[in-house]
N, CA, C and O atoms as a MOPAC input file, in Angstrom:
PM7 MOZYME 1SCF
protein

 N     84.71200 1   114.45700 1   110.44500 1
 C     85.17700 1   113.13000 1   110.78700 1
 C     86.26600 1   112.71400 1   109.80300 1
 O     86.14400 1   112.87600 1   108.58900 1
 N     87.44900 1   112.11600 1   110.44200 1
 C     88.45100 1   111.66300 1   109.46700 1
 C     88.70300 1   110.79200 1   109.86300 1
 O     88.44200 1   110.51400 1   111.03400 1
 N     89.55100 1   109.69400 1   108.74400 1
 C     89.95500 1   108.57400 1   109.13000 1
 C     91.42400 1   108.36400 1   110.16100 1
 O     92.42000 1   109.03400 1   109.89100 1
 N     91.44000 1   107.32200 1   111.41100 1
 C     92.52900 1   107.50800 1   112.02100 1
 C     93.95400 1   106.86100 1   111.47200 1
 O     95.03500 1   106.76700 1   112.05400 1
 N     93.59700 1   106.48700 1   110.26000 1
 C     94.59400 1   106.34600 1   109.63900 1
 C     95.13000 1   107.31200 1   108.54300 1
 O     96.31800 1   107.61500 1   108.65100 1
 N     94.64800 1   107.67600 1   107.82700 1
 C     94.98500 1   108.26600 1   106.72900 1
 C     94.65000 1   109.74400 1   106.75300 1
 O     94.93500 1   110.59400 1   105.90900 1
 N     93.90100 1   109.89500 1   108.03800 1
 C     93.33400 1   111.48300 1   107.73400 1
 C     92.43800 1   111.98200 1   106.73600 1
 O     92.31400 1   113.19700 1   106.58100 1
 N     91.67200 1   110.98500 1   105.90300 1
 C     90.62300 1   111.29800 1   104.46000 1
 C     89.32300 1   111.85900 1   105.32400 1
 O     89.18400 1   111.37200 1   106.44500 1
 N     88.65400 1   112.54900 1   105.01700 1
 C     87.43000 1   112.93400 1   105.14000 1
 C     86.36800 1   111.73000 1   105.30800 1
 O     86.30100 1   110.92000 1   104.38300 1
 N     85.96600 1   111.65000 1   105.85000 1
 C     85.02500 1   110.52000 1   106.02400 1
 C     83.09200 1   110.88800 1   106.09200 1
 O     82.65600 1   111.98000 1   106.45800 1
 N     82.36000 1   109.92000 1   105.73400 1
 C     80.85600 1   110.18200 1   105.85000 1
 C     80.51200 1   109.60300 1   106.83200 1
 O     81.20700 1   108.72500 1   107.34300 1
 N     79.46900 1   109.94600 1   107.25500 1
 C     78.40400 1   109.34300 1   108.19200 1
 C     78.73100 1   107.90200 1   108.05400 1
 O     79.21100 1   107.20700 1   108.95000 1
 N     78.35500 1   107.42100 1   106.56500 1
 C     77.77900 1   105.84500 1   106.66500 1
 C     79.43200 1   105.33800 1   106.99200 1
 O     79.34900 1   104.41400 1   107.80200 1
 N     80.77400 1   105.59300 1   106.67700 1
 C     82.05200 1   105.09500 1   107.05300 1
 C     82.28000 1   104.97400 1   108.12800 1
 O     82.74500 1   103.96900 1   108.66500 1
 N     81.87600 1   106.37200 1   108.81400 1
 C     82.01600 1   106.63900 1   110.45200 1
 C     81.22000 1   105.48600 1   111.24200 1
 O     81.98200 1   104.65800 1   111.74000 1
 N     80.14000 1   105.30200 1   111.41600 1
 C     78.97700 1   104.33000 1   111.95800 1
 C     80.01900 1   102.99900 1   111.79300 1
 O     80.65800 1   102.51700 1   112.72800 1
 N     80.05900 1   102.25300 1   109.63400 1
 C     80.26000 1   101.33600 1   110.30200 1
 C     81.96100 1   100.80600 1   110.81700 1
 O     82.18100 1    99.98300 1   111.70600 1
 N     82.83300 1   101.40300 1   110.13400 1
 C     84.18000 1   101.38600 1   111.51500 1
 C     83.86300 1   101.45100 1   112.66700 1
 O     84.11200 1   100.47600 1   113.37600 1
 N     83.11400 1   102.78800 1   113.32400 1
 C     82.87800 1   102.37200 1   115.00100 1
 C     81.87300 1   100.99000 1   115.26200 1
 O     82.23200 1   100.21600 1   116.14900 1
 N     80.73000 1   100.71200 1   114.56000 1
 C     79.96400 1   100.00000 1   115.18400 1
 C     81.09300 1    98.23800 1   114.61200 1
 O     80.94500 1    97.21900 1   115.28500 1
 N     81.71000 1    98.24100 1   113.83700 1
 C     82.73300 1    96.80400 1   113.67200 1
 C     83.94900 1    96.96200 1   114.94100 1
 O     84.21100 1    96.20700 1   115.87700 1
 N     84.70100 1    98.61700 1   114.41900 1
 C     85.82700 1    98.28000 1   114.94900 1
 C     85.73000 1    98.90900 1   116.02100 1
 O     86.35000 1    98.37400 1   116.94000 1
 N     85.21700 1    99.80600 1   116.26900 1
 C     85.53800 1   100.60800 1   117.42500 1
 C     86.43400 1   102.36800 1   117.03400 1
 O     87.25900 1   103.05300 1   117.63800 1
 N     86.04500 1   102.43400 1   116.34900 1
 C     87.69600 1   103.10200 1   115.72500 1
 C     86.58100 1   104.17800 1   114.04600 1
 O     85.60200 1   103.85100 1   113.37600 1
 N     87.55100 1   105.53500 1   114.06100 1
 C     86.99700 1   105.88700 1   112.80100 1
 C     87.77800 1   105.69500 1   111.83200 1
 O     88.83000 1   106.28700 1   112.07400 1
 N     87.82900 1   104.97900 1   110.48600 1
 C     88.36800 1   104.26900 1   109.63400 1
 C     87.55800 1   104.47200 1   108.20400 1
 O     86.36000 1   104.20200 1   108.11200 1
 N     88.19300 1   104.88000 1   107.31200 1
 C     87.35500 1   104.74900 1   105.71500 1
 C     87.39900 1   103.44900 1   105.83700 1
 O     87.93300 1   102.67800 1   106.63400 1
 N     86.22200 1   103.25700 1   104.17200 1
 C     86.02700 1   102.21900 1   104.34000 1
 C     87.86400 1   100.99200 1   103.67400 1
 O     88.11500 1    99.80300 1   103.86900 1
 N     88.60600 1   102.00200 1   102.98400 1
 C     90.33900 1   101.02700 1   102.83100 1
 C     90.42900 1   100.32800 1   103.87900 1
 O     90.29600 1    99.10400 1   103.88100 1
 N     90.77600 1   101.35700 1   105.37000 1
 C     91.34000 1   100.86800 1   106.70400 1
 C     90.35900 1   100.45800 1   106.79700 1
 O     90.87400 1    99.42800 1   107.23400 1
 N     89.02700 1   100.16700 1   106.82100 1
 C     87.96500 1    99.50200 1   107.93500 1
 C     88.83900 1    97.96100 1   107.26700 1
 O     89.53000 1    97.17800 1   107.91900 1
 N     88.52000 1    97.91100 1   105.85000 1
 C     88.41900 1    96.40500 1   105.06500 1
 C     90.07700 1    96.14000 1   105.43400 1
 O     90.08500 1    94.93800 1   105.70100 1
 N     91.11300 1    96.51100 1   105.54600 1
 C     92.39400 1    96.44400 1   105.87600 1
 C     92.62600 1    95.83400 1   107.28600 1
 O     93.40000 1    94.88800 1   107.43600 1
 N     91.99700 1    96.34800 1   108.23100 1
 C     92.05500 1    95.98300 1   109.73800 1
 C     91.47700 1    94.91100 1   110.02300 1
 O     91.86500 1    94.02700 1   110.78600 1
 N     90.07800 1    94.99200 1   109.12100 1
 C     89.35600 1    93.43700 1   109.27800 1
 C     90.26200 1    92.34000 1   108.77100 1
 O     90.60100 1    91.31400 1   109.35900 1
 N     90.52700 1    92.68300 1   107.78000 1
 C     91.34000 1    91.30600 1   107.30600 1
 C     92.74500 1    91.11300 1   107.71400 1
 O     93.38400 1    90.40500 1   106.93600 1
 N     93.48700 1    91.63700 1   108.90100 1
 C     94.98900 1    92.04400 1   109.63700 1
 C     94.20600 1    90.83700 1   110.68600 1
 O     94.74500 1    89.76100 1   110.94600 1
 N     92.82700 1    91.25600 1   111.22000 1
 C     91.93500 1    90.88300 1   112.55600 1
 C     91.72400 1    89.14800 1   112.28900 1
 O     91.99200 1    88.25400 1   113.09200 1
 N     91.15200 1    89.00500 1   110.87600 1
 C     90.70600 1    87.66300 1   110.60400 1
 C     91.83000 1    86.72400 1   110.07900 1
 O     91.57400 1    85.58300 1   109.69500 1
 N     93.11700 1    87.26100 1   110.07700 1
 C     94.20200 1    86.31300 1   109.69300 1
 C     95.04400 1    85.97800 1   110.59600 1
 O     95.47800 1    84.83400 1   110.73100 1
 N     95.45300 1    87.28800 1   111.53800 1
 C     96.24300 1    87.37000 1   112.78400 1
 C     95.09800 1    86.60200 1   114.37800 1
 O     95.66000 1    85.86300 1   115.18600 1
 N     93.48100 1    86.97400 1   114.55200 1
 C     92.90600 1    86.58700 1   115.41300 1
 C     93.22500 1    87.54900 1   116.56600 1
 O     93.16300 1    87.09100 1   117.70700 1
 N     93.61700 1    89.05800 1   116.35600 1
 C     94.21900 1    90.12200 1   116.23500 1
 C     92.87100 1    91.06700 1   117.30600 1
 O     92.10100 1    91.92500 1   116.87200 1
 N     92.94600 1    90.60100 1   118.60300 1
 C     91.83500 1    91.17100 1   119.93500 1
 C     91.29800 1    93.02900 1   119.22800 1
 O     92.15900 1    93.83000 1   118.86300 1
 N     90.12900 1    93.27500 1   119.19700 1
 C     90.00100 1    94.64200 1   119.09500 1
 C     90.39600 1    95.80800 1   120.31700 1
 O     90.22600 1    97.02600 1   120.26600 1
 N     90.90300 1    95.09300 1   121.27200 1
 C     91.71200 1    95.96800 1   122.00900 1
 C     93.06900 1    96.61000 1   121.67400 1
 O     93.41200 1    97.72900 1   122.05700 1
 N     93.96600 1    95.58900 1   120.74600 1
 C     94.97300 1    95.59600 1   120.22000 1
 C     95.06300 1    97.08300 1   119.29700 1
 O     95.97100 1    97.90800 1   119.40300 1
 N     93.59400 1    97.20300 1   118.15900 1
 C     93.35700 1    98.10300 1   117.45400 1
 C     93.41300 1    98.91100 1   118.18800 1
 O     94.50100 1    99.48300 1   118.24600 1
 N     92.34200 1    99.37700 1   119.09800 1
 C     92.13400 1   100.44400 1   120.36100 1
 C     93.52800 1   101.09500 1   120.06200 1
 O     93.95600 1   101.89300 1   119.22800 1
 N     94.11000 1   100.30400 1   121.25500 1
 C     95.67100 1   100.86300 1   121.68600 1
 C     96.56400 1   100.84900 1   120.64700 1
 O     97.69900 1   101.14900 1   121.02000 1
 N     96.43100 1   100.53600 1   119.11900 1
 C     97.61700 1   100.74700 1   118.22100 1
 C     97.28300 1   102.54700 1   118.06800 1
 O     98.05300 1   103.48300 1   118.28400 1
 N     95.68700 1   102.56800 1   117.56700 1
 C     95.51100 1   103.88000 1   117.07100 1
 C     95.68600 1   104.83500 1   118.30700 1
 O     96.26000 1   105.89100 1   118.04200 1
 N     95.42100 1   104.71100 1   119.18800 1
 C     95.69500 1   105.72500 1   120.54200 1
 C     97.47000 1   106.16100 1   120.56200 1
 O     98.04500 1   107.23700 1   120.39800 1
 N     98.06300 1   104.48300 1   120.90200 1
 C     99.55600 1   104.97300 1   120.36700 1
 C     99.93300 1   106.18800 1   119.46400 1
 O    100.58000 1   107.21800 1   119.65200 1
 N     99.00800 1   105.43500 1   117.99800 1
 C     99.51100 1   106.06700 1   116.93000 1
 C     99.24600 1   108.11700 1   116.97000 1
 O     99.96100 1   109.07800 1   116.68700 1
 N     98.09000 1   107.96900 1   117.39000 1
 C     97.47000 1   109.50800 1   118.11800 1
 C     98.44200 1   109.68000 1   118.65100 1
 O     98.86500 1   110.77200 1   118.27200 1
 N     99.29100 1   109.11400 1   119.54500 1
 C     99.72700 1   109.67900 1   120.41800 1
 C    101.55700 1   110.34500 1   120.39700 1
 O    102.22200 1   110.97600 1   121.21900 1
 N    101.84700 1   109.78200 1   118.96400 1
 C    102.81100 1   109.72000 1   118.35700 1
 C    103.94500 1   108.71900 1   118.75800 1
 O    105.15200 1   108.93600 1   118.86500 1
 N    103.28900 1   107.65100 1   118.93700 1
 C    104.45100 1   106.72000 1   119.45800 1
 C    104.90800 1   105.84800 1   118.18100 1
 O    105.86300 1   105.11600 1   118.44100 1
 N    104.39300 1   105.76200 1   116.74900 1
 C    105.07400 1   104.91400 1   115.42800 1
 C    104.59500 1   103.60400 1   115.80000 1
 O    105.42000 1   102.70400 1   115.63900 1
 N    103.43600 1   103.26400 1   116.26900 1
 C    103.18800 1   101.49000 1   116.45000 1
 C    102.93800 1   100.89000 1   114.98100 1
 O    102.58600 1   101.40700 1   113.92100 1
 N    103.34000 1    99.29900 1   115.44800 1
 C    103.32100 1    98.91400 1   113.83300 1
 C    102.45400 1    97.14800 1   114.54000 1
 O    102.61200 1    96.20700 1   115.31800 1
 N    101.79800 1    97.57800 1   113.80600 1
 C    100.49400 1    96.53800 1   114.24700 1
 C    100.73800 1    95.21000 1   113.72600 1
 O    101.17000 1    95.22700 1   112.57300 1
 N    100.55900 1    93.84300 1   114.33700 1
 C    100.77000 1    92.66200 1   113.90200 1
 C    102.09800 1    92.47600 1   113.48400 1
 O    102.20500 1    91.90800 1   112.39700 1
 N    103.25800 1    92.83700 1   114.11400 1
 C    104.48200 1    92.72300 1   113.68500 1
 C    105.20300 1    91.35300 1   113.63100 1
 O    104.87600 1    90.45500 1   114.40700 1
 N    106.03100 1    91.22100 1   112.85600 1
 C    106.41800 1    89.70200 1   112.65600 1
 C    107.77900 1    89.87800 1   113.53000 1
 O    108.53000 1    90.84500 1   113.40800 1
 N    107.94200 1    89.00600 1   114.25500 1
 C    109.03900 1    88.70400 1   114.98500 1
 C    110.16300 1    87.56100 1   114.89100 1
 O    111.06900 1    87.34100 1   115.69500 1
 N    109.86100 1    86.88400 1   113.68100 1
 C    110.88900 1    86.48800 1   113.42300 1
 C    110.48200 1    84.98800 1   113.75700 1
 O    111.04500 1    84.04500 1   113.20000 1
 N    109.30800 1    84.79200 1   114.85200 1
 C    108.81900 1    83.52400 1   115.26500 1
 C    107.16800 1    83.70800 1   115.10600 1
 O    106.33500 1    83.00100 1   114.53900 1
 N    107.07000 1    84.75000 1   115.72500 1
 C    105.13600 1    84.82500 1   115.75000 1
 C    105.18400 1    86.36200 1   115.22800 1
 O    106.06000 1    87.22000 1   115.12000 1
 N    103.68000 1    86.26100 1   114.93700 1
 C    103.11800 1    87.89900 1   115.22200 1
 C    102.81400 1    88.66900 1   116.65400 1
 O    101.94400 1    88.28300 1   117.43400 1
 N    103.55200 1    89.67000 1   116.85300 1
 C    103.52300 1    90.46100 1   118.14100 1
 C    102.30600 1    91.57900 1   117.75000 1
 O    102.39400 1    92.33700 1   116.78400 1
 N    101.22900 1    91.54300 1   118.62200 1
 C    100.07800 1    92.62300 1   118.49400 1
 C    100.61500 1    94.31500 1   117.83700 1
 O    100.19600 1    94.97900 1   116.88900 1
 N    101.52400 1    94.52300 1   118.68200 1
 C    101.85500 1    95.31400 1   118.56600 1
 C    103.04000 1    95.92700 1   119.05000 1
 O    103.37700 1    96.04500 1   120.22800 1
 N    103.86700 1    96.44700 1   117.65300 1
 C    105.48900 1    96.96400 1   118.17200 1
 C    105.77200 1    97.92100 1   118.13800 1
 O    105.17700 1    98.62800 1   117.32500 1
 N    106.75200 1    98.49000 1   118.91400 1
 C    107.40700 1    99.65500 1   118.90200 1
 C    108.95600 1    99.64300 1   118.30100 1
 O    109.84000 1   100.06200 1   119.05000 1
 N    109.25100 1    99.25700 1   117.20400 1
 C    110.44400 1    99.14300 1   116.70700 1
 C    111.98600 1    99.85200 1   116.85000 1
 O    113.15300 1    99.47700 1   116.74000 1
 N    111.28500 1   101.06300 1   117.15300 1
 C    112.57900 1   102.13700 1   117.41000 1
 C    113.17600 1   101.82000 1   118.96600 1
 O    114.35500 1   102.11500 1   119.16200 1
 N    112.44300 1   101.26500 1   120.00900 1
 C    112.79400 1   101.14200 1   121.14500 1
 C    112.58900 1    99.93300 1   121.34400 1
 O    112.50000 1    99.57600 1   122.51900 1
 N    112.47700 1    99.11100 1   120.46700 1
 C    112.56300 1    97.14200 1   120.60800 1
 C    111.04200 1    96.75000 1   121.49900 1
 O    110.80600 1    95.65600 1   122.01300 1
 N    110.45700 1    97.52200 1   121.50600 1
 C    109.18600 1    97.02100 1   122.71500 1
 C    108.33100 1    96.70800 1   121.66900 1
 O    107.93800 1    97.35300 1   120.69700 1
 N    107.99400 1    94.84800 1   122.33300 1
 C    106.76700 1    94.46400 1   121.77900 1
 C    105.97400 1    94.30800 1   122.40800 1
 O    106.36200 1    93.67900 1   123.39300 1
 N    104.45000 1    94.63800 1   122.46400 1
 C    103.28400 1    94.78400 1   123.11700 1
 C    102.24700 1    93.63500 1   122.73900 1
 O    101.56100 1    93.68400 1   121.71900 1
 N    102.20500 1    92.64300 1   123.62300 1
 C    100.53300 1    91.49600 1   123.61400 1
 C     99.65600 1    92.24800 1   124.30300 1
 O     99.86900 1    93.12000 1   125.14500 1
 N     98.45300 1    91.74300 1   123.77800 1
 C     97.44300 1    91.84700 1   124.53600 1
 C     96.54900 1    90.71700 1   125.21500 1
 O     95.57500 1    90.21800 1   124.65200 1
 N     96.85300 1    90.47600 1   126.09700 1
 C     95.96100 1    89.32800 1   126.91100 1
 C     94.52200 1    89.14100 1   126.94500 1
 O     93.80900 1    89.94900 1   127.54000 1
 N     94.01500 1    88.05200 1   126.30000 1
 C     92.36300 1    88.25900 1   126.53400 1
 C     91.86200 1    87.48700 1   127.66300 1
 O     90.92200 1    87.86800 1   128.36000 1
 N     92.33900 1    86.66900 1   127.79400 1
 C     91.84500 1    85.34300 1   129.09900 1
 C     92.86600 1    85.92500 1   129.78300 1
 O     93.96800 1    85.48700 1   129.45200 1
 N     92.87300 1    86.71000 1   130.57100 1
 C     94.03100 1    87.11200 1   132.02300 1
 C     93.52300 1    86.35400 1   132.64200 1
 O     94.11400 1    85.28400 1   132.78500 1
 N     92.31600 1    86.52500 1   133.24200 1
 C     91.93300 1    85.96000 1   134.89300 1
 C     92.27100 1    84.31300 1   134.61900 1
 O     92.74300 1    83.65800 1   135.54700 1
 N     91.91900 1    83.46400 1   132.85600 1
 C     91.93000 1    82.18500 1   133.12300 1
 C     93.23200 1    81.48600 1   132.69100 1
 O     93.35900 1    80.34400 1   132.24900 1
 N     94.18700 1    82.43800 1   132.91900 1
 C     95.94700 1    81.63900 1   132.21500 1
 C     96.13000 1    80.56600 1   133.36300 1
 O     96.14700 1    80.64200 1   134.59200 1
 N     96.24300 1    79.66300 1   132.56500 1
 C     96.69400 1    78.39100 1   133.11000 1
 C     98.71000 1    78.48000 1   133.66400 1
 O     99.42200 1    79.36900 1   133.19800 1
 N     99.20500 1    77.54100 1   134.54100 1
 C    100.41800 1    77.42100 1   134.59900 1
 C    101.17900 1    77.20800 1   133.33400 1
 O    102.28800 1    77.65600 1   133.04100 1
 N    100.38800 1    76.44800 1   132.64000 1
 C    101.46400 1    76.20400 1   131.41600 1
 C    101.61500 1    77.47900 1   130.15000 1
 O    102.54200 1    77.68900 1   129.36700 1
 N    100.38900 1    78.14200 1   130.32000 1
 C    100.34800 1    79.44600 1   129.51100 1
 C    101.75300 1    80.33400 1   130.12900 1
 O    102.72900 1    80.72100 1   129.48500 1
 N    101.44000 1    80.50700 1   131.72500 1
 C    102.58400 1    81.40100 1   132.19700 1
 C    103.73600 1    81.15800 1   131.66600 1
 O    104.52700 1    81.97200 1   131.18800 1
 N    103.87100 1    79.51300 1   131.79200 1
 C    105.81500 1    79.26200 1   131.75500 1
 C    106.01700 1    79.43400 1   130.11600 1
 O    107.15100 1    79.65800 1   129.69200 1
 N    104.89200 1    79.32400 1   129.20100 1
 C    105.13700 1    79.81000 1   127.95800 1
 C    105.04600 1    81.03200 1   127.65300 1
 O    105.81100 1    81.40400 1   126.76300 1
 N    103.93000 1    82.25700 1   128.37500 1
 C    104.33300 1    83.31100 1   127.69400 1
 C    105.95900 1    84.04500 1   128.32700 1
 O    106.61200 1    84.90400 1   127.73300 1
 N    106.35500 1    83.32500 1   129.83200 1
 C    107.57600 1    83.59000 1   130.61100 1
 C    108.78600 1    83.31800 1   129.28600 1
 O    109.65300 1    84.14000 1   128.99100 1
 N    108.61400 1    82.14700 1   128.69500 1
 C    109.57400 1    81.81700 1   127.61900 1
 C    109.60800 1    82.41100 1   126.60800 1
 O    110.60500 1    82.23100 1   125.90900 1
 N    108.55300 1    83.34200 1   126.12800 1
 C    108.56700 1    83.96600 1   125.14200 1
 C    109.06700 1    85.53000 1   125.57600 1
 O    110.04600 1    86.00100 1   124.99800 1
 N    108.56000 1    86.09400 1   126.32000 1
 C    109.23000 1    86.97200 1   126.57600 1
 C    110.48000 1    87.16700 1   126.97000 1
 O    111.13300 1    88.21000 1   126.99000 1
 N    110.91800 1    85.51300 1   127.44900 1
 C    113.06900 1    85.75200 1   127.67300 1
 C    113.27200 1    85.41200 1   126.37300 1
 O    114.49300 1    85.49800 1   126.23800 1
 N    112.78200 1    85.06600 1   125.30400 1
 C    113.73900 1    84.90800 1   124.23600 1
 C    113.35400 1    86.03500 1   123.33400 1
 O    113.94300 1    86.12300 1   122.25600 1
 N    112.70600 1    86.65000 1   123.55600 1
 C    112.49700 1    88.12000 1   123.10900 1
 C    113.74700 1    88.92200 1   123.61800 1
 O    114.57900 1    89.33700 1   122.81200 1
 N    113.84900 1    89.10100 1   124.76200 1
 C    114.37400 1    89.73600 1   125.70800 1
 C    116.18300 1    89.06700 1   125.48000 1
 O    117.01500 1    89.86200 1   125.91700 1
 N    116.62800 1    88.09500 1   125.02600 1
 C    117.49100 1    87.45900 1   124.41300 1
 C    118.40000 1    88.01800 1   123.20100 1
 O    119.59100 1    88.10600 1   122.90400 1
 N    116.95000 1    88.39200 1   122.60200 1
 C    117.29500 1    88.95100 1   120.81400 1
 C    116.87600 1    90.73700 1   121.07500 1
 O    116.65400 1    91.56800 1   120.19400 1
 N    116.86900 1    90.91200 1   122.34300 1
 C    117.17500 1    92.74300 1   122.33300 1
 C    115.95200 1    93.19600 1   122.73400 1
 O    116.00000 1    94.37300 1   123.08900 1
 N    114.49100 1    92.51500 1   122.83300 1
 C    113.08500 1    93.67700 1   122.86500 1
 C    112.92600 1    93.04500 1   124.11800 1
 O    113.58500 1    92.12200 1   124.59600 1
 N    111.58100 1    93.90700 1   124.77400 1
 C    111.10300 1    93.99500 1   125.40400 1
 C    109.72900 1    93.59500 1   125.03400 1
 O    109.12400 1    93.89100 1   124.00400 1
 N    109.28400 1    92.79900 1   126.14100 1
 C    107.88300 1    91.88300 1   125.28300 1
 C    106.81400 1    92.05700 1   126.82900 1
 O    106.60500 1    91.26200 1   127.74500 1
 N    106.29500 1    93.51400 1   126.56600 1
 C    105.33100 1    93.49700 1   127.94600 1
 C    103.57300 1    92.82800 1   127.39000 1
 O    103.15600 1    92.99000 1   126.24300 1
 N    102.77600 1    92.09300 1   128.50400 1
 C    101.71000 1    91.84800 1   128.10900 1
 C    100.79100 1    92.91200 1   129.08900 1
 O    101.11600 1    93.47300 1   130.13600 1
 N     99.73900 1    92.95000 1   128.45700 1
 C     98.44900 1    93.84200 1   128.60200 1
 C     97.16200 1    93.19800 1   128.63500 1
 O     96.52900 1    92.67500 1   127.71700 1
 N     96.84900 1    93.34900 1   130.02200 1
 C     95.41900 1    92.68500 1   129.64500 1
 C     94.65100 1    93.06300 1   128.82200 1
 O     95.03500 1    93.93400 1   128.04200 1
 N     93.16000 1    92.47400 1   128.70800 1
 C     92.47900 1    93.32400 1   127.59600 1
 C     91.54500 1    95.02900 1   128.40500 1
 O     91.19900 1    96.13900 1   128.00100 1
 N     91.50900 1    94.18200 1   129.78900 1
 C     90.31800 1    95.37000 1   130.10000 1
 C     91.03300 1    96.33200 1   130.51800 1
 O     90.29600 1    97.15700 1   131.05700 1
 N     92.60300 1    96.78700 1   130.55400 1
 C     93.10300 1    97.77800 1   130.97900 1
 C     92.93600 1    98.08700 1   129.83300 1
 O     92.10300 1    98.99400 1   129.83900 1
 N     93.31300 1    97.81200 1   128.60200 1
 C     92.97000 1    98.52600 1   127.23500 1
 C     91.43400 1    99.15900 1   127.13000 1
 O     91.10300 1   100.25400 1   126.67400 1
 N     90.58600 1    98.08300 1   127.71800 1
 C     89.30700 1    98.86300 1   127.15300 1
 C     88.43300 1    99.33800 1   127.72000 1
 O     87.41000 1    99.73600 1   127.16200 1
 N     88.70000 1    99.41200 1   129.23300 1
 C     88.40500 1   100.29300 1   130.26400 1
 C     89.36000 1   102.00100 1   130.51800 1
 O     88.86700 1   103.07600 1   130.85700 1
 N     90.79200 1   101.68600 1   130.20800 1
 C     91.71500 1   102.42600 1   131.03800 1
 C     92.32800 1   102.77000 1   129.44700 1
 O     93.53500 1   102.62100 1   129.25700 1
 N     91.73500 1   103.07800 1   128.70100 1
 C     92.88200 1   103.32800 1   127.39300 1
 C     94.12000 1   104.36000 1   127.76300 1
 O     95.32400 1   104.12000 1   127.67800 1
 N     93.44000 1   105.64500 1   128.22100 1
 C     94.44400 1   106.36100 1   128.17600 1
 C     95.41500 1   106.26200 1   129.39800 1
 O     96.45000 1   106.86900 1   129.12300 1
 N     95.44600 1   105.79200 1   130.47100 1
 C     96.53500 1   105.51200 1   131.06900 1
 C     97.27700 1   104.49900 1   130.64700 1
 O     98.42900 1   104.36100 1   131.05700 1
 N     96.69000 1   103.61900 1   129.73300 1
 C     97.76900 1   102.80600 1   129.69100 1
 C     99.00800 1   103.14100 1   128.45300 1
 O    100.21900 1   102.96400 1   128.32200 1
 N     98.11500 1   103.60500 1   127.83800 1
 C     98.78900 1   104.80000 1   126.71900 1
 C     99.85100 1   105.64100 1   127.37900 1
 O    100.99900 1   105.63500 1   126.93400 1
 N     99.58400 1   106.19900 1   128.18700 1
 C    100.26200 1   106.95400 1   129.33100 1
 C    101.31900 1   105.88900 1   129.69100 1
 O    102.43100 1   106.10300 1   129.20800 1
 N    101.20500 1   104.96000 1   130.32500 1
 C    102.48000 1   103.73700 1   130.90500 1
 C    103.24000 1   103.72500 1   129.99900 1
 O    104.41300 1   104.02000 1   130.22500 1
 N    102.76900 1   103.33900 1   128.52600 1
 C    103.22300 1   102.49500 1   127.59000 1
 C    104.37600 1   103.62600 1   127.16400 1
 O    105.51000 1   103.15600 1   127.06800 1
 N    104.23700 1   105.07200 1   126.89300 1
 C    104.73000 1   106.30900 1   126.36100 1
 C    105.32600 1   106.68700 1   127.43600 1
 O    105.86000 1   107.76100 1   127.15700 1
 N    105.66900 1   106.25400 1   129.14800 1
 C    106.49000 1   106.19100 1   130.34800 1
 C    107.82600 1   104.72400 1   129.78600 1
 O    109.04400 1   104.54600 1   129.80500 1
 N    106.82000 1   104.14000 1   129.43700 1
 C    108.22200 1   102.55000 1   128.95100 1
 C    109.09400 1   102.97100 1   128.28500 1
 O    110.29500 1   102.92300 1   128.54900 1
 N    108.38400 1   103.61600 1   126.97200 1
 C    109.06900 1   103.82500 1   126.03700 1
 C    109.97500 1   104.80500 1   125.86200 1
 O    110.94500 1   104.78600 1   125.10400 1
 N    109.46000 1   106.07400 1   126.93900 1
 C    110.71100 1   106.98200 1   127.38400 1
 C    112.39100 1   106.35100 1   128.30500 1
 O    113.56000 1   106.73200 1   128.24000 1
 N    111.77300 1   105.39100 1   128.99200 1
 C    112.44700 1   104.48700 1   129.91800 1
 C    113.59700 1   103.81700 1   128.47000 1
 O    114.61200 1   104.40200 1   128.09300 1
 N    113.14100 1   102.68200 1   127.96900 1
 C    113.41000 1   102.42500 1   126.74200 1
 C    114.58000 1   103.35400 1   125.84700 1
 O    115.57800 1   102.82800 1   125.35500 1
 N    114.28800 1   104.71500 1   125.74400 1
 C    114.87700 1   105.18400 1   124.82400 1
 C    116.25200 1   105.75200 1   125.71700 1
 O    117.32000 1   106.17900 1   125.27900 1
 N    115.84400 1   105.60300 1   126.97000 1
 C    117.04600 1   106.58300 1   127.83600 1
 C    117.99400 1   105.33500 1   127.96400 1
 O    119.13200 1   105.46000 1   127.51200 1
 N    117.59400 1   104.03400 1   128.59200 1
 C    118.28200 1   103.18800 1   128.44200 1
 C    118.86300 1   102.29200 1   127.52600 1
 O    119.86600 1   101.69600 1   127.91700 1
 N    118.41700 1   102.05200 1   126.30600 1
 C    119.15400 1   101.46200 1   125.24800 1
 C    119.31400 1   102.21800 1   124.13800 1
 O    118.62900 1   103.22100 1   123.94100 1
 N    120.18700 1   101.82000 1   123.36100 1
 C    120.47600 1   103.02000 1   121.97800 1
 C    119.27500 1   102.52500 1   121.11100 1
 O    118.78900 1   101.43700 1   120.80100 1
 N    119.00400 1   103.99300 1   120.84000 1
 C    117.28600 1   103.60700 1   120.01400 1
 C    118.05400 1   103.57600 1   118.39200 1
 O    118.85800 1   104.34100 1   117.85800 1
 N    117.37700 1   102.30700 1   117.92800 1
 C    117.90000 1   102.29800 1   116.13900 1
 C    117.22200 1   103.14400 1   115.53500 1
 O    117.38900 1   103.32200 1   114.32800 1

């Protein structure tokens, strides 16, 4: 067992409690690191899910990224894509829409791409959406000059 961050060797008792907190295998650095990213940002454990799957997957995600206005769950910097994760899908109100609609054109303004994600495609469907997300980001790199 190793950590999905750092690759360290990990024990039993590390392994247990990262999966049974986070979901995720994590020493105990990253377990106490993610918790406190989670308890400052309010940072969905789906978000984690899909950073480390990304990160498996070699896509460079950079978790809780600052945008200049808010924290974005999760970015893809080299190809401007920032990734939310939606927890209340089914209960977004009209005024949520025309605000997250506004946030994503003024994203989309200043160069990125600001797709949202529900939560249960993350935590039902990880790997396809992993799959979409690594389809965007090919999309992404063919169409704009990647920094």
């Amino acid at each position: 067992m190793t950590c999905k961050d750092c690759d360290k060797n990990i024990g039993r008792q590390e392994y247990e409690s990262s999966q049974n907190s986070l979901g995720v295998e994590l020493c105990k650095k990253h377990t106490s690191l993610i918790k406190k990213v989670i308890l400052e940002n309010n940072t969905p454990l789906e978000a984690i899910h899909l950073f480390y799957a990304l990160k498996a997957a070699g896509a460079n995600p950079m978790l809780e990224w600052w945008d200049g206005k808010k924290s974005v769950d999760i970015a893809i910097s080299r190809v401007k894509l920032n990734i939310e994760i939606d927890r209340d899908y089914a209960t977004i109100t009209h005024e949520q829409a025309i605000s997250d609609l506004e946030q994503a054109m003024q994203s989309f303004q200043n160069g990125f791409t600001t797709i949202r994600i529900p939560n249960i495609a993350v935590k039902y469907y990880l790997k396809d959406t992993v799959n979409n997300i690594l389809g965007i980001i090919e999309g992404l790199k063919a169409n704009i000059k990647v920094v």
